[in-house]
N, CA, C and O atoms as a MOPAC input file, in Angstrom:
PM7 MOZYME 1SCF
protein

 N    -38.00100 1   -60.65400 1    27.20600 1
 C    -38.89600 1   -60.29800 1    28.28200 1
 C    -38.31100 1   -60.76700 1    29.59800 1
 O    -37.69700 1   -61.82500 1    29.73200 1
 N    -38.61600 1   -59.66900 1    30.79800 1
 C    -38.10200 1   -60.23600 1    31.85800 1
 C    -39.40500 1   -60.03400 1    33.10900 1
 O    -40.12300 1   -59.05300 1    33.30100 1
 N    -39.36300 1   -61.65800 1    33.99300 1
 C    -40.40500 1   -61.65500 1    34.65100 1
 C    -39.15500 1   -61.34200 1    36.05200 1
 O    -37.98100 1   -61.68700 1    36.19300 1
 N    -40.04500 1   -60.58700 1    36.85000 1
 C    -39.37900 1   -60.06200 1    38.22400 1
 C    -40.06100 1   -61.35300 1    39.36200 1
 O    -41.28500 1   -61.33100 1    39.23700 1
 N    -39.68800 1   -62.26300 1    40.23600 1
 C    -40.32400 1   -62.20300 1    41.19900 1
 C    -39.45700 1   -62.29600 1    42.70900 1
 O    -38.51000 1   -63.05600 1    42.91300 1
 N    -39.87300 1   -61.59700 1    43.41800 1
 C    -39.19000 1   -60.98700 1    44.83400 1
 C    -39.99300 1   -61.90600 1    45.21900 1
 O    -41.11900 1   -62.26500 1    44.87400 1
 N    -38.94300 1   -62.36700 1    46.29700 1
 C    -39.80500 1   -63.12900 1    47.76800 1
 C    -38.80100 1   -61.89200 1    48.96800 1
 O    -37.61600 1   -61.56100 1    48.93900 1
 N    -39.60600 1   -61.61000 1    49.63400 1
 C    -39.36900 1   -60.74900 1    51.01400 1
 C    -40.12000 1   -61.22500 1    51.95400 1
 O    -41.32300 1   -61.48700 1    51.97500 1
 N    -39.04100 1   -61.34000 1    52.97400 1
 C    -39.44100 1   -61.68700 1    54.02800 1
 C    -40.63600 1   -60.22600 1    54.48400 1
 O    -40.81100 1   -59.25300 1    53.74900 1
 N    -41.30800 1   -60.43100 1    55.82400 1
 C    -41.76200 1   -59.52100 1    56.59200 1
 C    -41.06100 1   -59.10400 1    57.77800 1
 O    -40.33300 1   -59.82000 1    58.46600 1
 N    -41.37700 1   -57.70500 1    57.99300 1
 C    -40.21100 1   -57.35600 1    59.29800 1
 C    -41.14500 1   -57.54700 1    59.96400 1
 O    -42.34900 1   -57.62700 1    59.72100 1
 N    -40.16100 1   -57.67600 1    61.43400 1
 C    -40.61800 1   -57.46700 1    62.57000 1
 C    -41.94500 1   -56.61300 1    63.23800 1
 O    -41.79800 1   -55.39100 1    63.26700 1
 N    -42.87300 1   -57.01000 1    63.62700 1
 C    -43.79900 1   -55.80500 1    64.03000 1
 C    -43.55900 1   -55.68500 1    66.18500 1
 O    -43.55900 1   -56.53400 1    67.07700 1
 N    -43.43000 1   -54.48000 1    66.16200 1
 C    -43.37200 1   -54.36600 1    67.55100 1
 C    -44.87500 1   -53.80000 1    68.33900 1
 O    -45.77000 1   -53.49000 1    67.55200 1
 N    -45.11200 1   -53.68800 1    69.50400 1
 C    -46.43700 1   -53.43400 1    70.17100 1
 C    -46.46600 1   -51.80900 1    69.47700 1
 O    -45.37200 1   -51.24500 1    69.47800 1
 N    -47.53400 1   -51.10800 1    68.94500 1
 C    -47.78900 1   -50.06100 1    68.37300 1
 C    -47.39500 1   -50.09900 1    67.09800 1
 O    -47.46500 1   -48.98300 1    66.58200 1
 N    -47.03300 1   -50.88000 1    66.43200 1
 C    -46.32900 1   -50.67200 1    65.03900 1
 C    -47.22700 1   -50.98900 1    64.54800 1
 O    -48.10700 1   -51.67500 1    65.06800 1
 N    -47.21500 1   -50.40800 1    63.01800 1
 C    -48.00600 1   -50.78900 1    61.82600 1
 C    -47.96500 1   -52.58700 1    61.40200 1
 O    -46.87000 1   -53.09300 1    61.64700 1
 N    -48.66100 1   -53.22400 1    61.01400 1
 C    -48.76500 1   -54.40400 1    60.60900 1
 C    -47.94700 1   -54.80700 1    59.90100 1
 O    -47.22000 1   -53.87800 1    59.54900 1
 N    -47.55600 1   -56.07700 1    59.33200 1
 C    -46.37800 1   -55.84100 1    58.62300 1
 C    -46.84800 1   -56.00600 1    56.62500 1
 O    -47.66000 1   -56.82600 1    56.19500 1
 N    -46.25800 1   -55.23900 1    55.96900 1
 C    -46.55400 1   -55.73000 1    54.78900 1
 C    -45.77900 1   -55.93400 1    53.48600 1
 O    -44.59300 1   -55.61700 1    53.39800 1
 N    -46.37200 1   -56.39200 1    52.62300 1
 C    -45.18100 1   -57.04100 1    51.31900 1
 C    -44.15100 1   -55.93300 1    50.74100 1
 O    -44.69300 1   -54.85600 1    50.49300 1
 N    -43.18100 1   -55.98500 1    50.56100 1
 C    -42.61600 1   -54.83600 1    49.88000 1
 C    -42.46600 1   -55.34500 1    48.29200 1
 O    -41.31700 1   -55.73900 1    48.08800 1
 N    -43.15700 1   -55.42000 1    47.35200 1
 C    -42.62100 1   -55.90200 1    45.77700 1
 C    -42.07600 1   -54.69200 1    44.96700 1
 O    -41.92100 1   -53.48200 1    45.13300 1
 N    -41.92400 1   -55.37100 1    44.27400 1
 C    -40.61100 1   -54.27500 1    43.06900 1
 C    -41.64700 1   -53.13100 1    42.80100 1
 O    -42.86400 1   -52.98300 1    42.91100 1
 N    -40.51300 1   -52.36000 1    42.37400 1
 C    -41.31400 1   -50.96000 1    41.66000 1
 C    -41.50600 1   -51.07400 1    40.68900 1
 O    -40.59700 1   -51.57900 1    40.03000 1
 N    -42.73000 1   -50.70800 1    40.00000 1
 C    -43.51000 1   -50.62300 1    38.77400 1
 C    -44.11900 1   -52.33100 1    38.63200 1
 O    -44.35000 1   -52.75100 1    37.49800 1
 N    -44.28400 1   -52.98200 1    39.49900 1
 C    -44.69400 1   -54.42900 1    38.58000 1
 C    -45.81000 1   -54.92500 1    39.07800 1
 O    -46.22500 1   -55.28700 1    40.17900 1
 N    -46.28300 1   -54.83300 1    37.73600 1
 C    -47.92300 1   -54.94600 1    37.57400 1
 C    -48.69000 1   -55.73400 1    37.93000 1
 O    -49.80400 1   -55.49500 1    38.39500 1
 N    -48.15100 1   -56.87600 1    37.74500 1
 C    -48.67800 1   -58.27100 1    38.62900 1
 C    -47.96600 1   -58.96400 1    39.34800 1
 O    -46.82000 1   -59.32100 1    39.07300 1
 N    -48.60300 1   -59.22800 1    40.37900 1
 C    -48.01700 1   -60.45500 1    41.40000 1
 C    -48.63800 1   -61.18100 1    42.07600 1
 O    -49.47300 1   -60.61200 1    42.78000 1
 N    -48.56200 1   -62.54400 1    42.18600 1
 C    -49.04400 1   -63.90000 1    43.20300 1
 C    -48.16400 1   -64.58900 1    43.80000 1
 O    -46.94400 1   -64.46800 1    43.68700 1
 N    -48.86400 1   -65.48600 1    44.58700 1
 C    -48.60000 1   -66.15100 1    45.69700 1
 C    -48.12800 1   -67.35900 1    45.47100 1
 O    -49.04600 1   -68.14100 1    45.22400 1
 N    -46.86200 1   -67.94400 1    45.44700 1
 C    -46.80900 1   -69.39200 1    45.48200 1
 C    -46.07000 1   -69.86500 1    46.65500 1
 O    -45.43300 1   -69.10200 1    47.38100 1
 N    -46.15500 1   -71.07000 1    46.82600 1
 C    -45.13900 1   -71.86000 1    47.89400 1
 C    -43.88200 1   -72.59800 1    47.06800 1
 O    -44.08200 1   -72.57000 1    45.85300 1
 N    -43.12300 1   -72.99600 1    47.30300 1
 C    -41.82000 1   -73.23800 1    47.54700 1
 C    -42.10600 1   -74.78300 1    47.91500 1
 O    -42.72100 1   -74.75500 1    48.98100 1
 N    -41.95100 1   -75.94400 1    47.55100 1
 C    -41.82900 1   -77.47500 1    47.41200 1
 C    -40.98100 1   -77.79400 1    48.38600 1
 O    -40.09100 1   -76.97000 1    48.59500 1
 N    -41.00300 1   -78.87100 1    49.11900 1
 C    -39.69300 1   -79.22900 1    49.66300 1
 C    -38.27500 1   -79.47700 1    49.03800 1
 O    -37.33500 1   -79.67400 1    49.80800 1
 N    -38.10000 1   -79.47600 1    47.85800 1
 C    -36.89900 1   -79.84200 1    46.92200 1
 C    -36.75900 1   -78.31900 1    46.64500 1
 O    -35.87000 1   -78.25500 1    45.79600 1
 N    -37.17300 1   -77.09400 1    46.92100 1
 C    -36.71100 1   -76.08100 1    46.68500 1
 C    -37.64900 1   -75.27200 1    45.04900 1
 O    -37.32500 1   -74.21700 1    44.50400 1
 N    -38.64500 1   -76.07600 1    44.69800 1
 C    -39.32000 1   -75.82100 1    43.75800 1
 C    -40.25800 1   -74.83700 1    43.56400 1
 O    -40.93900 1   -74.55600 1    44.55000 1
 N    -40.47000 1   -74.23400 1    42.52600 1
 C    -41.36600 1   -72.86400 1    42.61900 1
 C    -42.49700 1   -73.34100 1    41.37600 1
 O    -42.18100 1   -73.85600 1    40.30400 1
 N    -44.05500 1   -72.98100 1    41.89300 1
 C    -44.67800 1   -73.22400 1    40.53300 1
 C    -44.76900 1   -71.68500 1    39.72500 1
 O    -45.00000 1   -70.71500 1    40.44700 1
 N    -44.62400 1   -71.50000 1    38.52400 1
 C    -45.10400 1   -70.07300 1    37.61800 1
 C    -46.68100 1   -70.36000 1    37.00500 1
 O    -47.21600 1   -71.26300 1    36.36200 1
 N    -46.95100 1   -69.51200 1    37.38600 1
 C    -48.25200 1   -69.73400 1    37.36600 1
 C    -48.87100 1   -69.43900 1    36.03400 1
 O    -48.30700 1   -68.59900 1    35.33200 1
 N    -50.02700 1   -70.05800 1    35.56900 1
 C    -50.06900 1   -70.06500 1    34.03500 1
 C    -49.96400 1   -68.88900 1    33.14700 1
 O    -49.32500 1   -68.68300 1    32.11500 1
 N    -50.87000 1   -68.10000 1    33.93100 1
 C    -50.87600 1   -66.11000 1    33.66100 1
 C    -49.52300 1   -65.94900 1    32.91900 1
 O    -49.32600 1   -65.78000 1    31.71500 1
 N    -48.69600 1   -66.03800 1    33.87900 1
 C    -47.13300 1   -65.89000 1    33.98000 1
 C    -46.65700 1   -66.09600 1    32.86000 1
 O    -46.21000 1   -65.26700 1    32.06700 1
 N    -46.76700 1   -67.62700 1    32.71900 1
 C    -45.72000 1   -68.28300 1    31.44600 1
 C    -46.43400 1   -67.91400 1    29.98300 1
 O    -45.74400 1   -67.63700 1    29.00200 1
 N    -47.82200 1   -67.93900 1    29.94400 1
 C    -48.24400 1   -67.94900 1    28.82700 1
 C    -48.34600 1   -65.96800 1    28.17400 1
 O    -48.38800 1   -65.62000 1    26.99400 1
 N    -48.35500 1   -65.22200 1    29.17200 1
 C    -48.17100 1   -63.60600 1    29.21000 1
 C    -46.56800 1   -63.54700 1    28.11200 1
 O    -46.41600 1   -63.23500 1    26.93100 1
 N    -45.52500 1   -64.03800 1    29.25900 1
 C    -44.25200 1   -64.13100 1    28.84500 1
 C    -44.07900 1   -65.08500 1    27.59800 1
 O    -43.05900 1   -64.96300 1    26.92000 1
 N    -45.04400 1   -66.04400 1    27.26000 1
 C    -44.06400 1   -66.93900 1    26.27700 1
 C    -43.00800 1   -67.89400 1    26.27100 1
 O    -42.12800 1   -68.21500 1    25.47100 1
 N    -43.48900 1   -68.37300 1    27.80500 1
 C    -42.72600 1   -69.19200 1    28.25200 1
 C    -42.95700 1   -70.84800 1    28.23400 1
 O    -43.64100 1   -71.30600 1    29.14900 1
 N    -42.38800 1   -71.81600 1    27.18000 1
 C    -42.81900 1   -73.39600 1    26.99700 1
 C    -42.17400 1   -73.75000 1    28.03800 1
 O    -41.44500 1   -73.01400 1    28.70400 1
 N    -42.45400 1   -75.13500 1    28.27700 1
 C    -41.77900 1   -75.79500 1    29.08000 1
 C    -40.18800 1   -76.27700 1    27.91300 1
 O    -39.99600 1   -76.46900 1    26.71300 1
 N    -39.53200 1   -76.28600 1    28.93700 1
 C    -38.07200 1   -76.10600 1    28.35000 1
 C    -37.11500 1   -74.74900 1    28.05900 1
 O    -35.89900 1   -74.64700 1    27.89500 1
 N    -38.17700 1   -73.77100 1    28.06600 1
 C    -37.48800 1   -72.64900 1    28.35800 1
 C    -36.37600 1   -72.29700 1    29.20700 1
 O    -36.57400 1   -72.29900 1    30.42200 1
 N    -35.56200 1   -72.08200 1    28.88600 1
 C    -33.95500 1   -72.08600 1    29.88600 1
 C    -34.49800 1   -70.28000 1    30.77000 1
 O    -34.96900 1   -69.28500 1    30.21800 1
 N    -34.16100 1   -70.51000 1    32.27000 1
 C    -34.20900 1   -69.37100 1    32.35200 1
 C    -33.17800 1   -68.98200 1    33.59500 1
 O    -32.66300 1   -69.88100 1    34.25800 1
 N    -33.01500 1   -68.11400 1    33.76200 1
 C    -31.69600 1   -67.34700 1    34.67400 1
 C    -32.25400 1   -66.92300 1    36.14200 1
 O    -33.20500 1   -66.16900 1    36.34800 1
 N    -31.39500 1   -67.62000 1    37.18300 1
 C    -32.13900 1   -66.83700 1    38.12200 1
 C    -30.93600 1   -66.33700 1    39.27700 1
 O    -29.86100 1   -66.87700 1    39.53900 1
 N    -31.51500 1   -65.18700 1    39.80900 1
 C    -29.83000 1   -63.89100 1    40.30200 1
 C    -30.47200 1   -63.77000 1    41.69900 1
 O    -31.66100 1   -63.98300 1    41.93500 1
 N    -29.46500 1   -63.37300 1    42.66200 1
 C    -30.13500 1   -62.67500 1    43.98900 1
 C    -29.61400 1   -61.59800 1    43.85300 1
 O    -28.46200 1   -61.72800 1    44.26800 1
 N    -29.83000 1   -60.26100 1    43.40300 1
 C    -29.17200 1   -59.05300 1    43.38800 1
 C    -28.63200 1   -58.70300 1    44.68300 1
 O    -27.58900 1   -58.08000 1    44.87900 1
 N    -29.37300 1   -59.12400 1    45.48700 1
 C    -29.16900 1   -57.78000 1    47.11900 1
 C    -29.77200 1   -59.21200 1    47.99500 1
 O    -30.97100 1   -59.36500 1    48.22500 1
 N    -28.54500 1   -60.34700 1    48.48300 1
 C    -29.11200 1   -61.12200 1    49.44500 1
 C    -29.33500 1   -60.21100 1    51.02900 1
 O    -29.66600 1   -60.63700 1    52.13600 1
 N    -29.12100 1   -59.33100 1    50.73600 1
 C    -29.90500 1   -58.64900 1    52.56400 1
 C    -31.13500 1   -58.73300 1    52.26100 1
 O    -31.64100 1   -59.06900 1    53.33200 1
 N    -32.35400 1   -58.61100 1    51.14700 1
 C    -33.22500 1   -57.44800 1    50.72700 1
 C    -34.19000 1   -59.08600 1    50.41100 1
 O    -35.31700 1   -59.07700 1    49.91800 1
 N    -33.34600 1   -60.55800 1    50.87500 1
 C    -34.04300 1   -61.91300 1    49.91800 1
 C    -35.03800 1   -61.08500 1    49.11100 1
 O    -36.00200 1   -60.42800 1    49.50200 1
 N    -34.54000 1   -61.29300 1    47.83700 1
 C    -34.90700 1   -61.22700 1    46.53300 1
 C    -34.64500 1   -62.24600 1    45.78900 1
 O    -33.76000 1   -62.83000 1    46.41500 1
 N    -34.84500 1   -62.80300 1    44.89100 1
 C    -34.70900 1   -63.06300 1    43.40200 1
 C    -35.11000 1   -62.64300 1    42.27300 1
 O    -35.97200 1   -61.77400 1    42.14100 1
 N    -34.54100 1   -63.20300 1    41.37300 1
 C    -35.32400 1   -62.24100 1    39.88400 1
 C    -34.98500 1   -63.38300 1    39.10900 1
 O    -33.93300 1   -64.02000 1    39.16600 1
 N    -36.18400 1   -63.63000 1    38.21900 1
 C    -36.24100 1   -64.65900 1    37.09300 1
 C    -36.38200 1   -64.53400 1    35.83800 1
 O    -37.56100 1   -64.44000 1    35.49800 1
 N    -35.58800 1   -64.49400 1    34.96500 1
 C    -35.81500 1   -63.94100 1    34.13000 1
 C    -35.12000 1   -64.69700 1    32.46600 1
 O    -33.91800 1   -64.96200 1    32.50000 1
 N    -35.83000 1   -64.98000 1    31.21600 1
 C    -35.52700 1   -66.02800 1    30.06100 1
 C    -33.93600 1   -65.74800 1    30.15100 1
 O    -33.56500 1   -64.59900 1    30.38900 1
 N    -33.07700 1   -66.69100 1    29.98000 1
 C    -31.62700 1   -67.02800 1    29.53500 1
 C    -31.57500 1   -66.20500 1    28.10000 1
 O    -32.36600 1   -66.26600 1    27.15800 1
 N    -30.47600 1   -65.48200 1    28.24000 1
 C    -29.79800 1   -65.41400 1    27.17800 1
 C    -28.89400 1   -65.83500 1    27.10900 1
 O    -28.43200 1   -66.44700 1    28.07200 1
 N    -28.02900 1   -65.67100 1    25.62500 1
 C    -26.94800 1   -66.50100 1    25.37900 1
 C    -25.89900 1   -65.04600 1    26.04700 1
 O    -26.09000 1   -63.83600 1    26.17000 1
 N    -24.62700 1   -66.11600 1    26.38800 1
 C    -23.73700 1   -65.58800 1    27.03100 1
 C    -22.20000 1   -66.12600 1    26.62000 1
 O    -22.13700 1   -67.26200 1    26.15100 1
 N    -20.91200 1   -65.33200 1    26.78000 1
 C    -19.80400 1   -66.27300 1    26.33400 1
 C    -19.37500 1   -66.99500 1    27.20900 1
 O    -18.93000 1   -66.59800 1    28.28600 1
 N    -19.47800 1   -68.39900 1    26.76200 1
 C    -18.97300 1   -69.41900 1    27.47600 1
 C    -17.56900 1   -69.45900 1    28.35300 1
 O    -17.19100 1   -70.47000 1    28.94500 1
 N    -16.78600 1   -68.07700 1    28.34300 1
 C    -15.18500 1   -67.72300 1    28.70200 1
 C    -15.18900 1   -66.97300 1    29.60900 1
 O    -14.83400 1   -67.27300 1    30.74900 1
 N    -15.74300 1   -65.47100 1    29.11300 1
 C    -16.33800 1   -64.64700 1    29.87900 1
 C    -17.48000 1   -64.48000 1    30.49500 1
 O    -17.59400 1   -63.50400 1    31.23600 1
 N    -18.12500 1   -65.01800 1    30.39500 1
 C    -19.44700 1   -64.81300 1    30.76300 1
 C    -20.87100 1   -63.35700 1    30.37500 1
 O    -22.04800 1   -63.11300 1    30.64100 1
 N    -19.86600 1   -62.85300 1    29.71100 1
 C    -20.55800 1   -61.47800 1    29.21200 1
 C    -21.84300 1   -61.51500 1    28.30700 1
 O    -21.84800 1   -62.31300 1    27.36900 1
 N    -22.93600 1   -60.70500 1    28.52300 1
 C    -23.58500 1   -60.70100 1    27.40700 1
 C    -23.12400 1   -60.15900 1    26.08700 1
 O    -22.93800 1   -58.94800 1    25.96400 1
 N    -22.97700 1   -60.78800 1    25.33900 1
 C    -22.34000 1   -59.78700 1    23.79600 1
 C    -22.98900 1   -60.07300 1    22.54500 1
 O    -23.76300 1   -61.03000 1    22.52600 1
 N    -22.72700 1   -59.12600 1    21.06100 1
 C    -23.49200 1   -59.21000 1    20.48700 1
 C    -22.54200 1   -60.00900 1    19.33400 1
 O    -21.32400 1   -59.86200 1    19.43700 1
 N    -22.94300 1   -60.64600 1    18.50500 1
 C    -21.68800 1   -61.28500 1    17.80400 1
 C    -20.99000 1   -62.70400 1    17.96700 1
 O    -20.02400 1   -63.23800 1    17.42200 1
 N    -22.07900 1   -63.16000 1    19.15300 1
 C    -21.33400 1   -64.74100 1    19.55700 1
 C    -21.55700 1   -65.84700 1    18.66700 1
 O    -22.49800 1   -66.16700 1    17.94100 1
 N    -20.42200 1   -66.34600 1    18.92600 1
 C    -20.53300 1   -67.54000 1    17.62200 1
 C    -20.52100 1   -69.00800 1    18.35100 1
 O    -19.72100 1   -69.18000 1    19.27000 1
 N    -21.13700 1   -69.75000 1    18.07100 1
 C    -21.84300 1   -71.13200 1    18.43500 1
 C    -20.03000 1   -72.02100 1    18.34700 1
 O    -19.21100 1   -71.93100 1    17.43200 1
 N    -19.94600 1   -72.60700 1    19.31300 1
 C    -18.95400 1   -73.61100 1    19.31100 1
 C    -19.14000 1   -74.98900 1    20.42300 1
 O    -19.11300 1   -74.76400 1    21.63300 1
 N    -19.28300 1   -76.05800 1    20.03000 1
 C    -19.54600 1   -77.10200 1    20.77000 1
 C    -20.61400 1   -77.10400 1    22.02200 1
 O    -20.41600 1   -77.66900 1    23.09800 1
 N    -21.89100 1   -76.28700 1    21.62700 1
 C    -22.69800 1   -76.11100 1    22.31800 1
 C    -22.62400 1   -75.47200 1    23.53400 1
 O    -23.21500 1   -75.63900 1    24.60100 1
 N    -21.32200 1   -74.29500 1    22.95400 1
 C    -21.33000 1   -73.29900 1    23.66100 1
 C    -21.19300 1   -71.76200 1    23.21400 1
 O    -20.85600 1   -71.68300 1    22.03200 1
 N    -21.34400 1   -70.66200 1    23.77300 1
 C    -21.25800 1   -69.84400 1    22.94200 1
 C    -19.58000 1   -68.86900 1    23.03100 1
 O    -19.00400 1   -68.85600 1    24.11900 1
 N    -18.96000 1   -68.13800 1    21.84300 1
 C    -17.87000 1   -67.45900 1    22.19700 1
 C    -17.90000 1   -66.15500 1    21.44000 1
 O    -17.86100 1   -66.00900 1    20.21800 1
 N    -17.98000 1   -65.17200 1    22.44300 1
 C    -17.57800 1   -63.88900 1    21.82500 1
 C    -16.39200 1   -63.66300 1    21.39800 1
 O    -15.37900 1   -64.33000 1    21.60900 1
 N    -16.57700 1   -62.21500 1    20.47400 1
 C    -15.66500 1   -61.64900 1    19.56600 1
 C    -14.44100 1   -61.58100 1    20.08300 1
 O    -13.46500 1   -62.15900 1    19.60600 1
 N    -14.43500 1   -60.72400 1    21.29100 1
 C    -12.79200 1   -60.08800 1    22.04400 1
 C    -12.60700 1   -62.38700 1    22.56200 1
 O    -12.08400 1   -62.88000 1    21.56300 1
 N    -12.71700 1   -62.87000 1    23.01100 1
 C    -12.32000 1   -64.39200 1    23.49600 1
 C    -11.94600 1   -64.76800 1    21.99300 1
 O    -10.73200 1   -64.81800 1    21.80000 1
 N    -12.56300 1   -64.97900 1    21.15200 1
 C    -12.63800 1   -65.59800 1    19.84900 1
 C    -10.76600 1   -64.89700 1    19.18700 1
 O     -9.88600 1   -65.51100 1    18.58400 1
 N    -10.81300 1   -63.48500 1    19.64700 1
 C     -9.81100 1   -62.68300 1    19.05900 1
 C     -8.43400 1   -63.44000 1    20.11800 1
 O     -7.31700 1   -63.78700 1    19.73300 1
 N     -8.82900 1   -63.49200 1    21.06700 1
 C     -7.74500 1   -63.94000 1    22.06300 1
 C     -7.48100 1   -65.04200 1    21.99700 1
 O     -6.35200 1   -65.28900 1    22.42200 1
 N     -8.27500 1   -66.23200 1    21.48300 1
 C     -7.45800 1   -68.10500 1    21.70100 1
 C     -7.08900 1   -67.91600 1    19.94500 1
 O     -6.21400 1   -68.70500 1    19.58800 1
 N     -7.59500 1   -67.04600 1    18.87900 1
 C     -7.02700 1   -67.42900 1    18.00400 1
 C     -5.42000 1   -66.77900 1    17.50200 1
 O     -4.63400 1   -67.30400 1    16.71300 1
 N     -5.28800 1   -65.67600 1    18.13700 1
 C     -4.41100 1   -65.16800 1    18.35700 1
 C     -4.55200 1   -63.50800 1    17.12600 1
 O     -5.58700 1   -62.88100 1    16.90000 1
 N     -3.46200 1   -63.28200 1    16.68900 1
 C     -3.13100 1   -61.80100 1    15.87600 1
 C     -3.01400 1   -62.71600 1    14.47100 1
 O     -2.76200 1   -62.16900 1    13.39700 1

């Protein structure tokens, strides 16, 4: 499951202009309001975590797709290869990290 949340700024409003208002993602069904902590902290709000299935300890990933557009997107960790970084299917657990097939094929050799 992936939870979306955008923070966007508001543009500019000039004398005659329309007011200014939120722009959020397309198609997403719910959204609220939080503040931002002084340490840079975000609360998820209970809706949120318990909708998604989210415990505390849940590892989760967070991207700025388009820093013009301030966005983020938050969304549960998956596993990834610890070399490449790729999502792949087939990774195998090594020292509490993970390694795909094509890496796995390459340090062990032919």
């Amino acid at each position: 499951m992936c939870a979306l949340l955008f923070f966007r700024g508001l543009r500019e409003v000039g004398v005659g202009q329309p007011a200014p208002t939120r722009d959020y993602a397309k198609g997403a069904k719910h959204m609220s309001t939080t503040k931002m902590d002084d340490l840079g902290r975000i609360l998820l709000p209970r809706e949120v975590r318990e909708a998604l299935e989210w415990d505390e300890g849940t590892q989760l990933e967070i991207g700025w797709p388009d820093p013009v557009a301030k966005s983020v997107v938050i969304r549960q960790a998956r596993p990834r290869c610890s070399l490449c970084r790729k999502n792949s299917e087939g990774l195998t657990s090594v020292d509490g990290g993970w390694v795909c097939p094509d890496c796995r094929a390459a340090l062990t050799g032919p």
